[in-house]
PDB file of N, CA, C and O in Angstrom:
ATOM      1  N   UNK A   1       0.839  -1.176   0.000  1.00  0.00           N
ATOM      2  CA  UNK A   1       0.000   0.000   0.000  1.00  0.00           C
ATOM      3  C   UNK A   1       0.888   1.245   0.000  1.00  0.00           C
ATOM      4  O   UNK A   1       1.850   1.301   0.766  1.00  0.00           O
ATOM      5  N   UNK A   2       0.577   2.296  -0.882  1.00  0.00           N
ATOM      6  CA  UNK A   2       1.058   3.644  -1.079  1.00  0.00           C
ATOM      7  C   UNK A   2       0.270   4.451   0.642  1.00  0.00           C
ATOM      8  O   UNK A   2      -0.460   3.968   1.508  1.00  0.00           O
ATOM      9  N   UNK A   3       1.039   6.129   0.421  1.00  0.00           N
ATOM     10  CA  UNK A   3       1.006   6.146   1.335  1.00  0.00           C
ATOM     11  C   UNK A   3      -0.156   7.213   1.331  1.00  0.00           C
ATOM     12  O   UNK A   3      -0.465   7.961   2.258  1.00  0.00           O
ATOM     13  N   UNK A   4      -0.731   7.115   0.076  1.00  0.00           N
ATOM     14  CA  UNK A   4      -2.086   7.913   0.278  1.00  0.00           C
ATOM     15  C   UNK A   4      -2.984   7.205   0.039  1.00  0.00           C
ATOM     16  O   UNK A   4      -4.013   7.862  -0.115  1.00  0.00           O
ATOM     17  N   UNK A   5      -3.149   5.955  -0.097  1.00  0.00           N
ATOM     18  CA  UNK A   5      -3.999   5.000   0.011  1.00  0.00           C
ATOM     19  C   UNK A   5      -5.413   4.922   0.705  1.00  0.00           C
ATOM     20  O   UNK A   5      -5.626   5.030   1.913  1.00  0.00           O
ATOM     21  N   UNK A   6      -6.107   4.765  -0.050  1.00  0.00           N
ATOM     22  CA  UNK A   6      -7.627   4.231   0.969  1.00  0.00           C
ATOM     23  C   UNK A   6      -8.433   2.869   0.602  1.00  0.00           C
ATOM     24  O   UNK A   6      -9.232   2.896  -0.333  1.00  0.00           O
ATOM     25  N   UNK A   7      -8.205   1.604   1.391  1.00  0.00           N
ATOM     26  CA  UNK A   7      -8.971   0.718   0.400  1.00  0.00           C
ATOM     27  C   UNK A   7     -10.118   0.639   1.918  1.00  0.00           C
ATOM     28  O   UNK A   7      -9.960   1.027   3.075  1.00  0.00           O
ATOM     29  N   UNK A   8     -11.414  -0.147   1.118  1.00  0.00           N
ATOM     30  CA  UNK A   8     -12.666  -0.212   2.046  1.00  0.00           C
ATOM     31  C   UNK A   8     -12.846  -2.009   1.829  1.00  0.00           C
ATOM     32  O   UNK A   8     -12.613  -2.588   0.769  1.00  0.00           O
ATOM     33  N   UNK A   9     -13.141  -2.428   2.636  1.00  0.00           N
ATOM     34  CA  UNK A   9     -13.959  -3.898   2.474  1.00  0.00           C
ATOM     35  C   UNK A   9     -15.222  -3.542   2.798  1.00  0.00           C
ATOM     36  O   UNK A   9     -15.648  -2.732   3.621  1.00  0.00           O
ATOM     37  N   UNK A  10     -15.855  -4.389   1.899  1.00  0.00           N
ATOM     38  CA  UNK A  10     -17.578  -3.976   2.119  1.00  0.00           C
ATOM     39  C   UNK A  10     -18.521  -5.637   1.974  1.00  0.00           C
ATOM     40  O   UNK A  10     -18.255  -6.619   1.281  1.00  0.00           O
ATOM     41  N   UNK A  11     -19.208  -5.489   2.557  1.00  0.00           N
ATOM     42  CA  UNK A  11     -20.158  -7.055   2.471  1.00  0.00           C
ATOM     43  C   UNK A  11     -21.438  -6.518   2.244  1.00  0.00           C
ATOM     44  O   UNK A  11     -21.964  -5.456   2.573  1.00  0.00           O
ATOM     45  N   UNK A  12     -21.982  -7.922   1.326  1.00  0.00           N
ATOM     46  CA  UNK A  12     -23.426  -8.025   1.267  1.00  0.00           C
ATOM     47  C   UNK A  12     -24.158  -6.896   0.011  1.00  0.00           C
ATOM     48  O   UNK A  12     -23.664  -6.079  -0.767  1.00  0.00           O
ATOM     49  N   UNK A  13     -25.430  -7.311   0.277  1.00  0.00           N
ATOM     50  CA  UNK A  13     -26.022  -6.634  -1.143  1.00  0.00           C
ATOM     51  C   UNK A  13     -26.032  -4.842  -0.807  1.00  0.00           C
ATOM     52  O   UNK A  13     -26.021  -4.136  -1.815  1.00  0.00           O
ATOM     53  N   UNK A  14     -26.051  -4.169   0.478  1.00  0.00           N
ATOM     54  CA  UNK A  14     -26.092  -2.614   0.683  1.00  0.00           C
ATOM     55  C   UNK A  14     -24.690  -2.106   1.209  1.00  0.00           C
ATOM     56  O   UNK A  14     -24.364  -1.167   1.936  1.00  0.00           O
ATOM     57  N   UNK A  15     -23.983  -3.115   0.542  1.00  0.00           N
ATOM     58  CA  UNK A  15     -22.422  -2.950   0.242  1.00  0.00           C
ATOM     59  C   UNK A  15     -21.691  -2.258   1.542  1.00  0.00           C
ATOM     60  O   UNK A  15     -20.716  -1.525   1.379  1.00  0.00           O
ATOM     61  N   UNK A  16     -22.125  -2.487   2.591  1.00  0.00           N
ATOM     62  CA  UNK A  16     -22.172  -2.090   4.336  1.00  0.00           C
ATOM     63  C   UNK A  16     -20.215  -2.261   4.169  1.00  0.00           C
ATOM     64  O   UNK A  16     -19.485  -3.136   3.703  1.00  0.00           O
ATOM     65  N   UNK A  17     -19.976  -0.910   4.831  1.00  0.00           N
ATOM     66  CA  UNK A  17     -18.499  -1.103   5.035  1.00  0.00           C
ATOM     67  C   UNK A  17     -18.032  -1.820   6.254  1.00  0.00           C
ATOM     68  O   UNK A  17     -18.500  -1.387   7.307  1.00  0.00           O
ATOM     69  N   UNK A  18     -17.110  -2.944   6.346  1.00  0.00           N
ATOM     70  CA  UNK A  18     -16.764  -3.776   7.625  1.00  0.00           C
ATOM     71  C   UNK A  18     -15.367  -3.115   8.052  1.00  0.00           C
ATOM     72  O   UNK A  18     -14.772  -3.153   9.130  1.00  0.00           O
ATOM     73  N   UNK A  19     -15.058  -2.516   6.873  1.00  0.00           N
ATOM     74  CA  UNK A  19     -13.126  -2.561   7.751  1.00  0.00           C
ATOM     75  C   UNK A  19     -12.578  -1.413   6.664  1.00  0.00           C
ATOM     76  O   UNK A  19     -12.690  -1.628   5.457  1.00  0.00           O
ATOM     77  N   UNK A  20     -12.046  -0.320   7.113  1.00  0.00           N
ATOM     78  CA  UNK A  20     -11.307   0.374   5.998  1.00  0.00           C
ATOM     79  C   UNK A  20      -9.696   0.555   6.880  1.00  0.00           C
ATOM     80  O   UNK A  20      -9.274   0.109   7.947  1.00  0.00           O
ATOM     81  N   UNK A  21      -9.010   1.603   5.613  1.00  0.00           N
ATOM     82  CA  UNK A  21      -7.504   1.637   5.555  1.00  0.00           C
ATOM     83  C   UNK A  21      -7.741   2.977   5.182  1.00  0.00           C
ATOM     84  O   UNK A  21      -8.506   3.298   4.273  1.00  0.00           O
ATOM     85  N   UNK A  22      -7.015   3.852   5.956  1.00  0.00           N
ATOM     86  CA  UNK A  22      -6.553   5.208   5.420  1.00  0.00           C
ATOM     87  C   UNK A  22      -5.136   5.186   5.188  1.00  0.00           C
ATOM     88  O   UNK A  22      -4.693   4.514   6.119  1.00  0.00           O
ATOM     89  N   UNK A  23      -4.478   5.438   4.685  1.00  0.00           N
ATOM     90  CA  UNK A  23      -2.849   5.615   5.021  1.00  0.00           C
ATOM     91  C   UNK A  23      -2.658   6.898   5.090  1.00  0.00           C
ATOM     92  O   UNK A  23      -1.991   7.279   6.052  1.00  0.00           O
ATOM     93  N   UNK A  24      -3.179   7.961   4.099  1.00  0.00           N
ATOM     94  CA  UNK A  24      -2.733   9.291   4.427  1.00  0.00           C
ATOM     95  C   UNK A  24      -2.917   9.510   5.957  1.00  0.00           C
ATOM     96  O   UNK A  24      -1.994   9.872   6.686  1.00  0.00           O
ATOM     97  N   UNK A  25      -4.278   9.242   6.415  1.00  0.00           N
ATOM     98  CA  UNK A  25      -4.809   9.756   7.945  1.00  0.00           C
ATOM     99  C   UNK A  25      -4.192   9.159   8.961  1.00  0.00           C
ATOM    100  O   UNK A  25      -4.253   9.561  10.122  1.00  0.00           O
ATOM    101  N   UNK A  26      -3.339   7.808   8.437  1.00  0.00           N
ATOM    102  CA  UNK A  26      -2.977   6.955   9.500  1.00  0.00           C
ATOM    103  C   UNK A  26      -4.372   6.364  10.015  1.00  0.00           C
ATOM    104  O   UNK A  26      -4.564   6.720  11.177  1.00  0.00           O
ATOM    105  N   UNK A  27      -5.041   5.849   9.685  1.00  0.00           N
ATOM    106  CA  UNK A  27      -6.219   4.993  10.274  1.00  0.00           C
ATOM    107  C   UNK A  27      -6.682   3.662   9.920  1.00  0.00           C
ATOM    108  O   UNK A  27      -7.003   3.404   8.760  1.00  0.00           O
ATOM    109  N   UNK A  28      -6.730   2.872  10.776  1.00  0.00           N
ATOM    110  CA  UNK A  28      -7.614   1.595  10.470  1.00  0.00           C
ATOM    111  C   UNK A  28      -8.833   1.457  11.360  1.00  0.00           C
ATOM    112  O   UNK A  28      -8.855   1.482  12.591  1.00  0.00           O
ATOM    113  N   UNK A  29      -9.396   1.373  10.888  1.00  0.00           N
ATOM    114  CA  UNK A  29     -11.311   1.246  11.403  1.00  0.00           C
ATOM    115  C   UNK A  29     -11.684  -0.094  11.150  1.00  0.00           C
ATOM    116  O   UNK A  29     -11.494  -0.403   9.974  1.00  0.00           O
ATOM    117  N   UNK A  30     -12.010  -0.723  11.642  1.00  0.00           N
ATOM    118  CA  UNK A  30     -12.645  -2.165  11.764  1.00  0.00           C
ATOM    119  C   UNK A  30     -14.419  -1.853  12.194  1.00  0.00           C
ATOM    120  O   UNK A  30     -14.754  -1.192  13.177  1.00  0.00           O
ATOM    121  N   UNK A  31     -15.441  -2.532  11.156  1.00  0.00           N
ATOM    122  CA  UNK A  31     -17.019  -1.414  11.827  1.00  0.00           C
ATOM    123  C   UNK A  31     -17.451  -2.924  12.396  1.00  0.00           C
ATOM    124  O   UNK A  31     -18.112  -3.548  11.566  1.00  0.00           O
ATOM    125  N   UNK A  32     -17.261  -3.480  13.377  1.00  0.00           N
ATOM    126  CA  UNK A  32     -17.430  -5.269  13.940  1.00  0.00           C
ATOM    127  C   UNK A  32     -19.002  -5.034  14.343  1.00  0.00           C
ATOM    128  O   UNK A  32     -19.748  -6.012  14.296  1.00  0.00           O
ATOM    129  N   UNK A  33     -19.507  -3.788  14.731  1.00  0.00           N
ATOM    130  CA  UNK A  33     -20.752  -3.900  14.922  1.00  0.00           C
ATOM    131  C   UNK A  33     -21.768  -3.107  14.525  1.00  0.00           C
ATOM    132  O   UNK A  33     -22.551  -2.520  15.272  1.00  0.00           O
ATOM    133  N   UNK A  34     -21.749  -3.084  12.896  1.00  0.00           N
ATOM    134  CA  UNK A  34     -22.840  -3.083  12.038  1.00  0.00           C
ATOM    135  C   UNK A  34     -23.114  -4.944  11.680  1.00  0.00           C
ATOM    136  O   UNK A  34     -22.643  -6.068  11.853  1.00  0.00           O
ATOM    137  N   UNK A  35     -24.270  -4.150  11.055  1.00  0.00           N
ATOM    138  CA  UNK A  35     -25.030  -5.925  10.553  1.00  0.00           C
ATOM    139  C   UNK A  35     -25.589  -6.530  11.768  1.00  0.00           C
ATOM    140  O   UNK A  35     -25.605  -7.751  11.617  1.00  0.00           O
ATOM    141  N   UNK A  36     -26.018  -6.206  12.820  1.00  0.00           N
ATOM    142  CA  UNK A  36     -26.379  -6.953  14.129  1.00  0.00           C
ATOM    143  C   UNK A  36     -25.273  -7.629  14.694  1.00  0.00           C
ATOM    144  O   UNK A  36     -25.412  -8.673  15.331  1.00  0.00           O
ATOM    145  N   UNK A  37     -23.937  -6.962  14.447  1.00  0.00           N
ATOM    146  CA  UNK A  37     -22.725  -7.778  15.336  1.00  0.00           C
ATOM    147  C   UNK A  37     -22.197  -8.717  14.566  1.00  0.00           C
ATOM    148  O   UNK A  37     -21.117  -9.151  14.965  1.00  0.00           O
ATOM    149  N   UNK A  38     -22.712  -9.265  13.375  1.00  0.00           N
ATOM    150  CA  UNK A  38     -22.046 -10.606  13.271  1.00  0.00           C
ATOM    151  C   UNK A  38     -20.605 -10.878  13.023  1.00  0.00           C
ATOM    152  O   UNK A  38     -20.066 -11.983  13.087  1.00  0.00           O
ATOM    153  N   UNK A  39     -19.763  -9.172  12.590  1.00  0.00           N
ATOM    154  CA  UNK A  39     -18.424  -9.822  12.414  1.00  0.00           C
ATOM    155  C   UNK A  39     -17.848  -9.630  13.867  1.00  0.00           C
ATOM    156  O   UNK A  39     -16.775 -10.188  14.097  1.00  0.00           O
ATOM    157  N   UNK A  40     -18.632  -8.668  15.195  1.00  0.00           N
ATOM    158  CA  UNK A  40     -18.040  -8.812  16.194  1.00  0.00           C
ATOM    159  C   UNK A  40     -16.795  -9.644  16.899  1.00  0.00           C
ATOM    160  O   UNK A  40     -16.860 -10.781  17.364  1.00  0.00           O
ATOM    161  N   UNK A  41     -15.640  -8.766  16.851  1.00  0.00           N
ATOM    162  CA  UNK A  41     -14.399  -9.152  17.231  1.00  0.00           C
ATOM    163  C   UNK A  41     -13.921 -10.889  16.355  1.00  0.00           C
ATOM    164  O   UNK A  41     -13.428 -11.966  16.691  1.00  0.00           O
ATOM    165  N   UNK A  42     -14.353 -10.353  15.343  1.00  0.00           N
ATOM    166  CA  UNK A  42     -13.893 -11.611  14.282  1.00  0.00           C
ATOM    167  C   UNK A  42     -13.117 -11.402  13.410  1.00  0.00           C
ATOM    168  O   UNK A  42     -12.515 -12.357  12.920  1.00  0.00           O
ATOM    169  N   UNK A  43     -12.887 -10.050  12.936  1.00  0.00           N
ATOM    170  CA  UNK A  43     -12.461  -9.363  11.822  1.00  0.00           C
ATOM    171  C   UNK A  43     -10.645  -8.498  11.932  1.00  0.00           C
ATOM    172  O   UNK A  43     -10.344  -7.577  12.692  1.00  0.00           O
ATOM    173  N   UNK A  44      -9.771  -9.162  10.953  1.00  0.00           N
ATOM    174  CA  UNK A  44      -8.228  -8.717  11.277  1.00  0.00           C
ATOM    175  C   UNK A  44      -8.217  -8.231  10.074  1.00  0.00           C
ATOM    176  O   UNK A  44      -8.579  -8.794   9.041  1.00  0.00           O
ATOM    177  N   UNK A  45      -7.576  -6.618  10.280  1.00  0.00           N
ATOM    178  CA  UNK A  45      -6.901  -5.890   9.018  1.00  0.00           C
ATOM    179  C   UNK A  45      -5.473  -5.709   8.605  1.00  0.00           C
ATOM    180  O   UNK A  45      -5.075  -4.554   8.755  1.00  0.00           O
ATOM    181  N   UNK A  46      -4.747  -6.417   8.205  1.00  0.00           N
ATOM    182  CA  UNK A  46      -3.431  -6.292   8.174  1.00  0.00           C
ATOM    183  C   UNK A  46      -3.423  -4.763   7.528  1.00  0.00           C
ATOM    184  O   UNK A  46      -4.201  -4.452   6.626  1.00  0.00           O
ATOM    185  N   UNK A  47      -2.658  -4.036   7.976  1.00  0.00           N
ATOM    186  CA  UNK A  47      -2.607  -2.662   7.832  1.00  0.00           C
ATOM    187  C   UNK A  47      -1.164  -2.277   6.854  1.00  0.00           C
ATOM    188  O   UNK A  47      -0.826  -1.113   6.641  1.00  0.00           O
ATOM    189  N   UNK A  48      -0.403  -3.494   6.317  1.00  0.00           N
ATOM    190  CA  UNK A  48       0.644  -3.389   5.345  1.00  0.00           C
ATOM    191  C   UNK A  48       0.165  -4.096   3.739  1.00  0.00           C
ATOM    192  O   UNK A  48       0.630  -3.812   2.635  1.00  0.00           O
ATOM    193  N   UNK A  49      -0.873  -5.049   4.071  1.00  0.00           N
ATOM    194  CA  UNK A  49      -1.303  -5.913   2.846  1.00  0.00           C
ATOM    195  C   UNK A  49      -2.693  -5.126   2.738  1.00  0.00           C
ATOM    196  O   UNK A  49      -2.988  -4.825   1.582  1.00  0.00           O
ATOM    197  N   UNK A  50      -3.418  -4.815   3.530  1.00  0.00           N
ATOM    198  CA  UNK A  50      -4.810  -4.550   3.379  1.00  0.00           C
ATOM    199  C   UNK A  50      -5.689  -5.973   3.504  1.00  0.00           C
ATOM    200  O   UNK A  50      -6.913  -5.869   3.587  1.00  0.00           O
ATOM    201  N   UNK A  51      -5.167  -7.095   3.515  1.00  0.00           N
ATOM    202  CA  UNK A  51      -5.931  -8.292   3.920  1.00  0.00           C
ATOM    203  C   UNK A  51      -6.821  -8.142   4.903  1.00  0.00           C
ATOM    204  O   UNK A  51      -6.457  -7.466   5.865  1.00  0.00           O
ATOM    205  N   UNK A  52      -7.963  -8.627   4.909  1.00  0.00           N
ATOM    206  CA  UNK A  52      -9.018  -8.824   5.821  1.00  0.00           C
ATOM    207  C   UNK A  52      -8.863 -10.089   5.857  1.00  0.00           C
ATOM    208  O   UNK A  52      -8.582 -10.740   4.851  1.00  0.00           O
ATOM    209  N   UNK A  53      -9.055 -10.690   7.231  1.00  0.00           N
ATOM    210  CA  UNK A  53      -9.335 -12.132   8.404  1.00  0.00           C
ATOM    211  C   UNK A  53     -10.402 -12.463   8.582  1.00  0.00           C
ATOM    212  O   UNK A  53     -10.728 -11.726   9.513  1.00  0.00           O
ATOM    213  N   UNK A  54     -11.372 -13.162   8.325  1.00  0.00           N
ATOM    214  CA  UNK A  54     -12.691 -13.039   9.501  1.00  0.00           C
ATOM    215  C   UNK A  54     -12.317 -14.741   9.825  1.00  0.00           C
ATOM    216  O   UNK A  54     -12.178 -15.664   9.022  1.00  0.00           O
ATOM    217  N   UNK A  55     -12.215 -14.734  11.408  1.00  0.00           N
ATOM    218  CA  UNK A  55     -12.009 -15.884  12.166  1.00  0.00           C
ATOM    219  C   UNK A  55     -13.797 -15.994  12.749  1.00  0.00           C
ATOM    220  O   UNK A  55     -14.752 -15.262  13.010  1.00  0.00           O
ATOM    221  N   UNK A  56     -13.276 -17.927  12.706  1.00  0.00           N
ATOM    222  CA  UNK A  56     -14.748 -18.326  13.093  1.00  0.00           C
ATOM    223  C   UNK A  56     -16.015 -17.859  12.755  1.00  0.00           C
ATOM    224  O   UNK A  56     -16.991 -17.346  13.303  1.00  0.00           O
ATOM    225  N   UNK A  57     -15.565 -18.300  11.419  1.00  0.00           N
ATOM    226  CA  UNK A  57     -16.645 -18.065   9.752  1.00  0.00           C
ATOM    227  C   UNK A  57     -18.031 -19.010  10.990  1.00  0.00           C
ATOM    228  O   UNK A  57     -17.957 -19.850  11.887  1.00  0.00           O
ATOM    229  N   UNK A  58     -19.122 -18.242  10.327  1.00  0.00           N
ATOM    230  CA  UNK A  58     -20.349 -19.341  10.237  1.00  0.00           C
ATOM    231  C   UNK A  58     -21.429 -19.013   9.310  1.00  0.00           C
ATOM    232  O   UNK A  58     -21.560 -17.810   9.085  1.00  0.00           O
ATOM    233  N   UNK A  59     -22.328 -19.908   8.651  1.00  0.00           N
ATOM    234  CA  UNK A  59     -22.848 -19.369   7.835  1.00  0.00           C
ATOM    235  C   UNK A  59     -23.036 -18.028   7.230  1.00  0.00           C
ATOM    236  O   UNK A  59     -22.815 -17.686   6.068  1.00  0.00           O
ATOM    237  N   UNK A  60     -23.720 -16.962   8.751  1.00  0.00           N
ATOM    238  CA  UNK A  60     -23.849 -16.058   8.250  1.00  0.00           C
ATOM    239  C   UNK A  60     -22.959 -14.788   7.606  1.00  0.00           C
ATOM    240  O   UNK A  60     -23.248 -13.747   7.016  1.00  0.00           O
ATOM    241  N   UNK A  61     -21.690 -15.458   8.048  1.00  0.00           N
ATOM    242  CA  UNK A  61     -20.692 -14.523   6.796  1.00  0.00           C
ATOM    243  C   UNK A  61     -20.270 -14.867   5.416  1.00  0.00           C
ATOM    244  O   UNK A  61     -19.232 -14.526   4.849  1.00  0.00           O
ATOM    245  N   UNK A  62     -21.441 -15.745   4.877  1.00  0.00           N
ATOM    246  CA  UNK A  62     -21.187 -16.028   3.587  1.00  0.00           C
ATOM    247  C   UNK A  62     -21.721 -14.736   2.750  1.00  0.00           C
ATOM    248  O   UNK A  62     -22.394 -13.787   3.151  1.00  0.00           O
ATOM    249  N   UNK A  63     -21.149 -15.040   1.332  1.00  0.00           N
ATOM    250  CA  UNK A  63     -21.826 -13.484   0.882  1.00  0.00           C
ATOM    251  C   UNK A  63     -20.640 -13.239   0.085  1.00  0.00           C
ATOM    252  O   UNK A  63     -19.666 -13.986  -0.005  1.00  0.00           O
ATOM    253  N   UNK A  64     -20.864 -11.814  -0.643  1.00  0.00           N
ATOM    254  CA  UNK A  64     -20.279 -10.804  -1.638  1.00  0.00           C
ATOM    255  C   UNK A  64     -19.135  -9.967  -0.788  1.00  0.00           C
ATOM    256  O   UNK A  64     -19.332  -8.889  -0.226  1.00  0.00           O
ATOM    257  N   UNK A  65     -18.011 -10.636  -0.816  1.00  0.00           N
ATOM    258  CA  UNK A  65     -17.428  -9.047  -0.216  1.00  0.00           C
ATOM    259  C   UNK A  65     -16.514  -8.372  -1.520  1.00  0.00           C
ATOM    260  O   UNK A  65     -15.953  -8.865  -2.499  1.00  0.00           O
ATOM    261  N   UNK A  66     -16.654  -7.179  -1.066  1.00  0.00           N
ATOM    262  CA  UNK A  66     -15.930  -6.331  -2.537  1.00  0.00           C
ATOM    263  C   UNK A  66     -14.995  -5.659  -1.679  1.00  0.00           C
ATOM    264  O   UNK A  66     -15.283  -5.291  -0.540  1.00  0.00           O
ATOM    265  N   UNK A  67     -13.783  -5.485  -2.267  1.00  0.00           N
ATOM    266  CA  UNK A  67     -12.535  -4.795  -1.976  1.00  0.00           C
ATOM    267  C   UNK A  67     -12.567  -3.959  -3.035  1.00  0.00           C
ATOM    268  O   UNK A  67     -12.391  -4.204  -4.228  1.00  0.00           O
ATOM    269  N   UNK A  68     -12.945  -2.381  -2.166  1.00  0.00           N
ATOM    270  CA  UNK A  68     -12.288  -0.914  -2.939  1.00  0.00           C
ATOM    271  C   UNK A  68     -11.331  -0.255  -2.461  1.00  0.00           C
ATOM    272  O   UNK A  68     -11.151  -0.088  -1.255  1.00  0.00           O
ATOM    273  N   UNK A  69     -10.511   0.253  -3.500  1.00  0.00           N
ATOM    274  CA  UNK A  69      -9.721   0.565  -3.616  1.00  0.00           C
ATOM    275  C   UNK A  69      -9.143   2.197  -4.217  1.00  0.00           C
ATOM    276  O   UNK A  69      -8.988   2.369  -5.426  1.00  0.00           O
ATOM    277  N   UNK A  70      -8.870   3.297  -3.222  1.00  0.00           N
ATOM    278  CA  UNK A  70      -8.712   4.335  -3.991  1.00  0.00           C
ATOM    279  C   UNK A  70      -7.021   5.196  -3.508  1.00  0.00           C
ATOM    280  O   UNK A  70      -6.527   5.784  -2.546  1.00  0.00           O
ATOM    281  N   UNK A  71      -6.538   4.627  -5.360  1.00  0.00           N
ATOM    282  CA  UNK A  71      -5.557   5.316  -4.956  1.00  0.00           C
ATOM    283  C   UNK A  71      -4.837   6.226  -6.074  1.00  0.00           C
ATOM    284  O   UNK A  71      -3.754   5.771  -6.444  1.00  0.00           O
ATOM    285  N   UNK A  72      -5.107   7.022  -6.473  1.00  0.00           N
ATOM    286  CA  UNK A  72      -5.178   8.048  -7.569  1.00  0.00           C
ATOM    287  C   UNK A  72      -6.316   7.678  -8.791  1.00  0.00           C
ATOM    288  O   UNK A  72      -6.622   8.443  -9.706  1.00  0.00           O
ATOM    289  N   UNK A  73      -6.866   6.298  -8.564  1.00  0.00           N
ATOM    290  CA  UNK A  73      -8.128   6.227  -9.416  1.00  0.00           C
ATOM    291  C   UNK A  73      -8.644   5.241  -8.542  1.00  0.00           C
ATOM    292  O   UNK A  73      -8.041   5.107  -7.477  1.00  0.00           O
ATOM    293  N   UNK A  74      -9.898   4.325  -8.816  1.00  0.00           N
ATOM    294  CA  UNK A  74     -10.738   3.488  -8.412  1.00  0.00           C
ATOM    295  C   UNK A  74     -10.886   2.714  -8.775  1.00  0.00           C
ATOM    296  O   UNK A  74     -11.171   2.719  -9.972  1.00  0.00           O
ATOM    297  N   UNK A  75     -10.804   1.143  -7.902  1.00  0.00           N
ATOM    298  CA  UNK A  75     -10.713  -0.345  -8.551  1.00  0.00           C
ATOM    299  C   UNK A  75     -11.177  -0.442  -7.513  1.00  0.00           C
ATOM    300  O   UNK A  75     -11.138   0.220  -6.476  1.00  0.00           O
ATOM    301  N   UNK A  76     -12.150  -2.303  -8.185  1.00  0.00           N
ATOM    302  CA  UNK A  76     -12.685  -2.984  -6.811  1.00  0.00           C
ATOM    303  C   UNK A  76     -12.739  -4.141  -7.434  1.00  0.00           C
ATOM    304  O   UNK A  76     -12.772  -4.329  -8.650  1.00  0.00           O
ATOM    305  N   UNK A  77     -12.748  -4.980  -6.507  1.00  0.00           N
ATOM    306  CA  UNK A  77     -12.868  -6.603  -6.476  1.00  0.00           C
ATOM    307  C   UNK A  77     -13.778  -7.331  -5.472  1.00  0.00           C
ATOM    308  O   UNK A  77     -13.812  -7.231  -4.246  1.00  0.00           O
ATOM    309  N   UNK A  78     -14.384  -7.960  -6.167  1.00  0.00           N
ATOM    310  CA  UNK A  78     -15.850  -8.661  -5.561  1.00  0.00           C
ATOM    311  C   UNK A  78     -15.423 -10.097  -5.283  1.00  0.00           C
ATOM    312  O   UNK A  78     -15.559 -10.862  -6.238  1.00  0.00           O
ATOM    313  N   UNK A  79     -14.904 -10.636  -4.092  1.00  0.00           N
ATOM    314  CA  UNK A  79     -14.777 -12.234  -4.085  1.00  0.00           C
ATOM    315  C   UNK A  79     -16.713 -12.599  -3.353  1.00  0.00           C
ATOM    316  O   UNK A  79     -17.503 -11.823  -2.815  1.00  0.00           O
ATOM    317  N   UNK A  80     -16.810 -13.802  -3.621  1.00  0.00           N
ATOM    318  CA  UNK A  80     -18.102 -14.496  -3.246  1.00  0.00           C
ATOM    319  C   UNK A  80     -17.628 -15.819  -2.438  1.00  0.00           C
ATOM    320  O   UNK A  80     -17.445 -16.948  -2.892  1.00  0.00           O
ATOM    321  N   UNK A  81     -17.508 -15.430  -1.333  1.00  0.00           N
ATOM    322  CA  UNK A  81     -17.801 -16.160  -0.189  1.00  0.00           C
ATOM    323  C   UNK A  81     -18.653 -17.306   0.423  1.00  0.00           C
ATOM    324  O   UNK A  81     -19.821 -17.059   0.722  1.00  0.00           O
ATOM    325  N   UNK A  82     -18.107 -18.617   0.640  1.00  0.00           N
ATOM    326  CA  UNK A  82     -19.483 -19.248   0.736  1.00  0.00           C
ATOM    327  C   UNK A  82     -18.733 -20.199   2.372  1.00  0.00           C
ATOM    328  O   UNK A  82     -17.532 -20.331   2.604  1.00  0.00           O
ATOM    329  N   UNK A  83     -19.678 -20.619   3.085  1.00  0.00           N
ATOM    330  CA  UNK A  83     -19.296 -21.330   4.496  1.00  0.00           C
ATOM    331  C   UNK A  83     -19.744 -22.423   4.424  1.00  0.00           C
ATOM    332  O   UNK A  83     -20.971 -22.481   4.335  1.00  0.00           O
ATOM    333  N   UNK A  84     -19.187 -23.355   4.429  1.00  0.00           N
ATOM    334  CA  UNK A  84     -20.434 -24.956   4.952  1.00  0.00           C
ATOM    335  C   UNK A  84     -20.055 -25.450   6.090  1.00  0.00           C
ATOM    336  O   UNK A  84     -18.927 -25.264   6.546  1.00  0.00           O
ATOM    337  N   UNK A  85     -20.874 -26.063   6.609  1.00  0.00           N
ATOM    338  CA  UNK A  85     -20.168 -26.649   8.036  1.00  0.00           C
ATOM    339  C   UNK A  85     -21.715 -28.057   8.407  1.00  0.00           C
ATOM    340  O   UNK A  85     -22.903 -28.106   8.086  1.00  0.00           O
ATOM    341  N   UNK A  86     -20.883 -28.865   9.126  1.00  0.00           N
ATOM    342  CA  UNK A  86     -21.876 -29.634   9.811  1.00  0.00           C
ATOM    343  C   UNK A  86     -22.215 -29.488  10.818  1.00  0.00           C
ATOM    344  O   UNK A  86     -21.538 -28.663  11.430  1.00  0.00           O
ATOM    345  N   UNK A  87     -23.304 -30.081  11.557  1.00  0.00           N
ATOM    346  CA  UNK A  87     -23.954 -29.678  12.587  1.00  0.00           C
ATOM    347  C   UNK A  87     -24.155 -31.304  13.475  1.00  0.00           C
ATOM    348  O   UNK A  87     -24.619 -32.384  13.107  1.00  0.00           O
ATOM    349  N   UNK A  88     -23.468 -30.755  14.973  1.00  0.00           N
ATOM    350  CA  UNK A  88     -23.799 -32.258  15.377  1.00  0.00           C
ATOM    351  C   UNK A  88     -24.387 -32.134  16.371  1.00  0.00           C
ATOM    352  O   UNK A  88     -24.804 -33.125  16.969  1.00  0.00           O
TER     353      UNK A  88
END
C-alpha cells in the first residue's frame, strides 16, 4: 500500500463497510458492529497488505465481499464467499 492510500472492504447486497484503511490519515477502522454484530471481534486488518481475516466463519458470513480501492483512481474486487459446516 502507497502512502495515500484508501482501500474499504464492504459485504453483502447494501455494500455495508466492515473494515477500511486510510494511510494518508494513518487509520484503520474495523465497523465489527454493524449488521447486528455478526463480524463482532472476528475481523483482522493487516494494515501493510490490506488483507481482511474473519475468524470463526459461520454461515452467516457467507456473501459478496468487494474490496475498494482508492488510490489516484478506483478499482474494486468482488470475491463471493461461501461457508459450509456440519452440525452435530
Amino acid at each position: 500500500m502507497k502512502d495515500d492510500d484508501v482501500i474499504q472492504w464492504r459485504f453483502g447486497d447494501e455494500n455495508t463497510v466492515i473494515a477500511e484503511i486510510n494511510k494518508q490519515a494513518d487509520r484503520i477502522t474495523v465497523y465489527d458492529d454493524v449488521l447486528d454484530g455478526r463480524f463482532r471481534d472476528r475481523l483482522k486488518l493487516d494494515k501493510q497488505t490490506g488483507s481482511l481475516t474473519i475468524t470463526n466463519t459461520t454461515t452467516e458470513h457467507a456473501g459478496d465481499y468487494e474490496l475498494v480501492m482508492y488510490s489516484g483512481r478506483f478499482s474494486s474486487k468482488v470475491f463471493r464467499v461461501s461457508v459450509y459446516g456440519e452440525y452435530r
